[in-house]
Structures are given as C-alpha cells and as structure tokens.
N, C-alpha and C positions, 0 to 999 in steps of 0.2 A: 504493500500500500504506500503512495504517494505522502511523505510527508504534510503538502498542500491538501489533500485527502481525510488525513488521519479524523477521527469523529473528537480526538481528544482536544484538538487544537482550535482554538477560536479564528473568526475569521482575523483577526487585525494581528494574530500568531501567524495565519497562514502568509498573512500579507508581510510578515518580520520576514520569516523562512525564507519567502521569494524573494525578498530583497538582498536577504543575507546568500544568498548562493550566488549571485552575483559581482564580479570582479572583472575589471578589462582592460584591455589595449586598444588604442586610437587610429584614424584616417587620416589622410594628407586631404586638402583643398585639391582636388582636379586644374589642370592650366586652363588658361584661357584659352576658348574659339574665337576663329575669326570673326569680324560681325558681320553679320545678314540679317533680314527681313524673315517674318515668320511665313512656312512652306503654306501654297496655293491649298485653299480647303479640299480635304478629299470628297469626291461623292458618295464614296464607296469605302466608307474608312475601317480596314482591316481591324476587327474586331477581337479578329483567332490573335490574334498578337498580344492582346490585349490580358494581362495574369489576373485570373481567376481564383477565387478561396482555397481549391487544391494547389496553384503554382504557389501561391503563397506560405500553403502550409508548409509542401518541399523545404521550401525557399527556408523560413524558419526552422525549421525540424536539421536541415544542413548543418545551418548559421549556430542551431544550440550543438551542436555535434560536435565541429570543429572549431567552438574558439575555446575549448578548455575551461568550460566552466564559466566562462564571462557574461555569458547570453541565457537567458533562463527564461524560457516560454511556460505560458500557461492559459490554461481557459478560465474565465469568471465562475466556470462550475468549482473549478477548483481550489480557487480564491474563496468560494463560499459565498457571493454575493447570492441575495434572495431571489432575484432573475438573473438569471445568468445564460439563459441566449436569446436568439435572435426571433422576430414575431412566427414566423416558420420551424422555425429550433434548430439552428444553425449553433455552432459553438462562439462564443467570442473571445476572439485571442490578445494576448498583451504579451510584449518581449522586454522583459527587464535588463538593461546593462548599466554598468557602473557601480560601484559601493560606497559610495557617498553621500554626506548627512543630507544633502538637499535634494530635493525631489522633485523632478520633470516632467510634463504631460507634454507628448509628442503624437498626435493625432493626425491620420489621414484619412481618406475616401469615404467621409462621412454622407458626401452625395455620391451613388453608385456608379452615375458617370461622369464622374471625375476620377483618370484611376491614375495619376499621376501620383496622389499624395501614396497610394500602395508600394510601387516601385522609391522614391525618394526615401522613405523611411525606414524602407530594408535595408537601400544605399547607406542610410545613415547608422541602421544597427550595425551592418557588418564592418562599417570604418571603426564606431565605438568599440566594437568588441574584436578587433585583429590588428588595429593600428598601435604599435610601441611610440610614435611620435610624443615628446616631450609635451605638445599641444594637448594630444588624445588621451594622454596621461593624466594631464590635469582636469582634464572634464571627468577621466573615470574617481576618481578620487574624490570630486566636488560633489557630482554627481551621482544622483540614481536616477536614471532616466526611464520611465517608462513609454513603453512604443506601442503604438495604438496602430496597426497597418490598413484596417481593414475596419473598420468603425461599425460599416452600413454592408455584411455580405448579402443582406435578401437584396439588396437594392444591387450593389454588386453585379450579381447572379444574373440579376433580369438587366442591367443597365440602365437604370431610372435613378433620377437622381434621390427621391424618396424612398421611403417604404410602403406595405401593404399590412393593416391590420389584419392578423390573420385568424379563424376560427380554426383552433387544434382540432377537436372531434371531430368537425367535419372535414379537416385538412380541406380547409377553401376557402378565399379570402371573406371578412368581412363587410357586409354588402351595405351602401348607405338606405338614405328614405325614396332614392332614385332608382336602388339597383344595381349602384355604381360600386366598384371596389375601393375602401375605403385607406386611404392613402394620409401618409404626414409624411412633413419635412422635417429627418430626425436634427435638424441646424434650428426649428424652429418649437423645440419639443421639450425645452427644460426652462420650468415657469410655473406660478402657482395658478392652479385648474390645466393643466398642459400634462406631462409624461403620463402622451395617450401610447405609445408604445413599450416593449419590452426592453427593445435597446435601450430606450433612453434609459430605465429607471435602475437598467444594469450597470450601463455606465455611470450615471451620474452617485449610485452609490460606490462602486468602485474610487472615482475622483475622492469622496469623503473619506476615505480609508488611504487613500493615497497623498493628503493632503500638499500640493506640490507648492512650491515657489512662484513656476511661471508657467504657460504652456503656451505650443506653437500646433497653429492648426493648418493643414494643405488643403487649397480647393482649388478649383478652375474657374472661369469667365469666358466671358467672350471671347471672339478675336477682335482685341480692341488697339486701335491706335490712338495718339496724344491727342487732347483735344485743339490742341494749337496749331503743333507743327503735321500732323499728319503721318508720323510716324508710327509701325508697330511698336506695340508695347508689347511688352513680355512676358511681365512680373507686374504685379500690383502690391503695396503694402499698406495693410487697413487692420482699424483696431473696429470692432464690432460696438462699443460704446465711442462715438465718436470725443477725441479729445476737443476738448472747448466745447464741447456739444452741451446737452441740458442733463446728461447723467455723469460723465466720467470726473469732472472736477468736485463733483461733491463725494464721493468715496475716497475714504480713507484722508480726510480733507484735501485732496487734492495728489494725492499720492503716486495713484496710477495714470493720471492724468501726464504727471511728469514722464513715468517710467515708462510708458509706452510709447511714447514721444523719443526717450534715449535710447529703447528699443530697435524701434522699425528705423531709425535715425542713424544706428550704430550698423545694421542691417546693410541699411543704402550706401553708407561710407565704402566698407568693406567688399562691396560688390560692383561700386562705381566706376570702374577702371577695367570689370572684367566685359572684354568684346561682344559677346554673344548675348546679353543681359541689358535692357533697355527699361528701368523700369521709373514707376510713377508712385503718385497712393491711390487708394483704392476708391471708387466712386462707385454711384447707381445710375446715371444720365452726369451730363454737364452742369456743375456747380450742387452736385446732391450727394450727401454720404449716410452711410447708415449710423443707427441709433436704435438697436433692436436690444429689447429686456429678453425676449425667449429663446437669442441663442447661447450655444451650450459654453462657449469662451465669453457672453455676456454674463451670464448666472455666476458662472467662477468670480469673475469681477468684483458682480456686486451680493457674493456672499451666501447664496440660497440655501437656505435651511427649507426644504421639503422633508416630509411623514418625519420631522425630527431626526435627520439623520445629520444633520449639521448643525448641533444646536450650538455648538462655541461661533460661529458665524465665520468660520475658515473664507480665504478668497486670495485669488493668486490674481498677478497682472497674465495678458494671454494678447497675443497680436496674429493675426494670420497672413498666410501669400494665397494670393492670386496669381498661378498662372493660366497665358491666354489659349483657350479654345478648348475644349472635352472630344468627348467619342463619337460625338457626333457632327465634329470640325476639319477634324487635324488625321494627316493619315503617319505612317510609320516612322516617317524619316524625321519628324519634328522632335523623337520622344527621348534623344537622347539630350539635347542643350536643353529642352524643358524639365527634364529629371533633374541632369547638372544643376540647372538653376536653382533649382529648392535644396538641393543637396549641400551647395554653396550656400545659401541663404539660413539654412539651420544651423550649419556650424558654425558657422559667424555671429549669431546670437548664442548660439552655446557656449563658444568661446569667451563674447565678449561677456557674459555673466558669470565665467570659473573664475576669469582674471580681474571683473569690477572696470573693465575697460567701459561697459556699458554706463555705468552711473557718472563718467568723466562726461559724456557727451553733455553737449549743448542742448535741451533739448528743441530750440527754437531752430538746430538743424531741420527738424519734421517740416518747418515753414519751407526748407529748400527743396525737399526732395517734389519733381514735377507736380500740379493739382491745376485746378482752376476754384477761384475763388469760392469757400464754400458761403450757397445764401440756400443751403433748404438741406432740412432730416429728414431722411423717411424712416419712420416709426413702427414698430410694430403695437402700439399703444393709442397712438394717437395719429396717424396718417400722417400726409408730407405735413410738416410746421416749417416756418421761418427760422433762419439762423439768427 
C-alpha cells in the first residue's frame, strides 16, 4: 500500500509524505529563435499531434522514473481530497518537485483546448527535476512546486474548452431545462454559489492543503496582434484581478497589487530580448481588461474560504500567460517557440522569486510592458464598468 494510500495517514500527512519524497535538479533557459511572425492558421489543425491524458501520463510516469526520486506524481485520490476526479471520473494528476519550504501552484490546460499549458509544464517539471544548474538548484531548495499539467482532462478529451456536468449512473451528461448538455467554465467555477463541478471543488481543496506563495496559470487566446502597430503578439501577460482595477489594490492593503505588477514586470524584462517572443499585457477588446471574482487565480487572490475549508483566509499572488491561438488556430509547426515561450516565461518568475530579484523590480515597469490605455473592466459581477 501506497504511503499517500495508507487509511492511517491524514490527508494534510499524505500531503507532508508527497512533499517530502520530493528532491531535485534544474533546467537551463533554451536560446533564443530567430524572430518571425506567428504561422498562417491551419484549416485542418493536426489534432493527432496534439498529447492526450494517456501521453501525459507516459510523459509523467517517465519523468517520476528517471529523475531519482525528484519528481513524485500522484492522483487527488491519493492525496485524499473528498473529490478527487474529474465530472466523468477521470483521475486528477499533480507532479511534485523540489523540497523546499515555499510552495508553488503551476497550473495548465484548465481550458481543454488550450493544450499548450500541458506540454510547457512537463517542459518545466522535467528541467526542475534533471537540471544540476546552480539556477535549478536554487528553485529546488526554495521550492516545492507543484504541477498541475492537465487541470481540465474531460474537456481535454473532447477538446472544449469547458467541461460537461456529468450524471455517473447514467454515465450521460447532465441535460439543462432545454435538453442541452450542461456545460461550465472550470476558469469561471470557484466562487460563492459556483463549484458547480467536481474538478473545481477537487482542486480548489487541494490548493487549501497546499497553501502556496504564488501560482502561474497557462492558457491560450486568440491570434492577436498589437493594437497599435499591427504586429503579432505572442505572449500576453494579465493578472485576473486587474491591478489598479476596483478589487486588486484593496487586498492585503495593496499588496498584490504591487506584486503582481513586479511579477508579470520581472517576466517581460527577462524575456524582452529573447527573438521569437513578442509580447504585451493581456486584454478582452481595445482598452478592456478583466476583473473577474470566479476565476480560480482570482479566489486565490482574494482569499476564499468555501464549505470552511479555508477558514485562516490563506491567498497567494497568481499572474497568468496568454499564448496566441489554440486547437482550433494554429497547426504543428507553431508549437515548439509557443511551448518555448511559456517555458521561458515560468522560469523567469520562478527564478526571479528563489532569488527576491522579483521584489527589486519597479513595479511601474507593468506601465511599460505594450497595452492600450485601460478605460473599461469587464466583470464577472457586474458587467463592463468604467475604469
């Protein structure tokens, strides 16, 4: 029997256990590519290409094999969390590396067609856990990171960027008042009256057991260019509580506000040089950014205590990337400098927070990195409002 298994062990034991088996070695930054324009949309975008919850699990099951104990995978079954999978009954997985006191939420493909954040964060476990780099040294040691590859497999599976409420006995999904199958967006699903799904409420109690520092979330966008010059963009960087906005300066008096401003700022710096990487902040139309309570790096932010499972009111700062175009854009040739990019862009905040390089920055850098002026929030609370 699985230690993480054992009946004797409490879940926040199971959750020490997993931690504690955890020990690693680090990745080098990739060179820079040339620069180019992002590839012509495919019509036809090779799918089969595309890792699936089996490549994935390969993928990890490898990755815990060969780095000598660094890498320590597990399912939220085994964790003990009270849901622990997916609305279908999919397993949900998480890869632990590093052994160190502070603690990381590293999340991807929370929308199913987005699957860039899956490949990136494998990219990034197996540099954490095989890299001897003095760099990758110091994150394992800072750090305990957990990895989240694979957030959303039903959505995954089918390639939606939601999921399906799903009726078990009948194994068939959940029909509305129309007939319709009943659908959420697991980015729009952790909130009070919300965690209408099973993922959500596996993860979001996992996160409380986990209670991390920071976390970085990976998703897709459009295929967007600058709003100025016309150029593709690549990369987007957006905090989900807009800074300066109407929620982010009143948490923690103003805390996160800062920090994620020296965050996505320390981000840009670090990446501003590299060729292939043309990047902005993150928007919803010209001069609009979000300002959303129910998503899952919002709730972090601002503290949620749901069914009592956070009652010290834990909350970490949390920034995400956008990269441009999904599965339904881009065909194969695109996915290696879009991988790179986030690959790059994680380490670079990993880094700059083992070494406190982050908290040097400026944060009125975030004023530099590309935008257009912001005059409007779109809300999940209250629709667009005035800045």
């Amino acid at each position: 029997m699985s230690p993480l298994t054992s009946p004797s062990l409490s879940r926040r034991g199971a959750l020490g256990v997993l931690a504690s088996a955890v020990a690693l070695p680090l990745v080098a930054a990739p060179a820079a590519q040339a620069a180019g324009s992002m590839p012509t949309p495919s019509d036809t975008p090779p799918l089969a290409a595309i890792r699936d919850l089996a490549d994935m699990l390969r993928e990890l099951r490898k990755l815990e094999r060969t780095s000598r104990g660094a890498i320590r995978v597990a399912t939220l079954a085994e964790v003990g969390t009270a849901e622990a999978h997916s609305e279908q009954g999919r397993d949900l997985y998480v890869a632990l590396v590093g052994h160190g006191p502070r603690h990381v939420w590293l999340q991807g493909r929370i929308h199913g067609n987005e699957p860039y954040g899956l490949d990136a964060t494998l990219d990034v476990l197996a540099s954490l856990g095989g890299n001897g780099s003095p760099a990758y040294r110091r994150m394992r040691e800072e750090f305990t990171v957990h990895v989240i590859p694979m957030y959303n497999p039903d959505g995954s599976e089918a390639n939606t960027r939601g999921t399906t409420l799903w009726d078990r006995e009948a194994d068939a999904p959940l029909l509305d008042g129309r007939g319709r199958p009943r659908t959420v967006d697991l980015n729009r699903d952790w909130g009070v009256g919300r965690f209408q799904a099973r993922e959500s409420r596996a993860w979001y109690e996992y996160w409380t057991m986990v209670k991390p520092e920071f976390a970085l979330d990976i998703h897709h966008q459009w295929l967007k260019q600058d709003w100025v010059t016309g150029e593709d963009v690549t990369l987007s960087l957006g905090v989900s509580l807009a800074p300066g906005g109407p929620t982010l300066p009143s948490i923690r008096g103003g805390e996160y506000d800062r920090l994620a401003r020296q965050l996505a700022g320390h981000v840009w710096l670090e990446t501003l040089h590299r060729g292939h990487i043309s990047t902005d902040r993150y928007d919803v139309g010209e001069n609009t950014v979000i300002d959303i309570h129910g998503g899952v790096v919002s709730a972090m932010m601002m503290g949620l205590d749901w069914n009592g499972l956070n009652p010290t009111g834990h909350s970490n700062v949390a920034i995400f990337f956008e990269t441009s175009g999904n599965t339904n854009s881009l065909g194969h040739k695109a996915r290696g400098k879009l991988v790179q990019q986030n690959v790059l862009a994680v380490t670079a905040a990993l880094d700059g927070m083992a070494t406190g390089a982050v908290q040097q920055v400026d944060p009125a850098v975030w004023d530099r990195i590309p935008h257009t002026p912001v005059k409007y929030y779109s809300t999940d609370y209250a629709g667009l409002i005035p800045a």
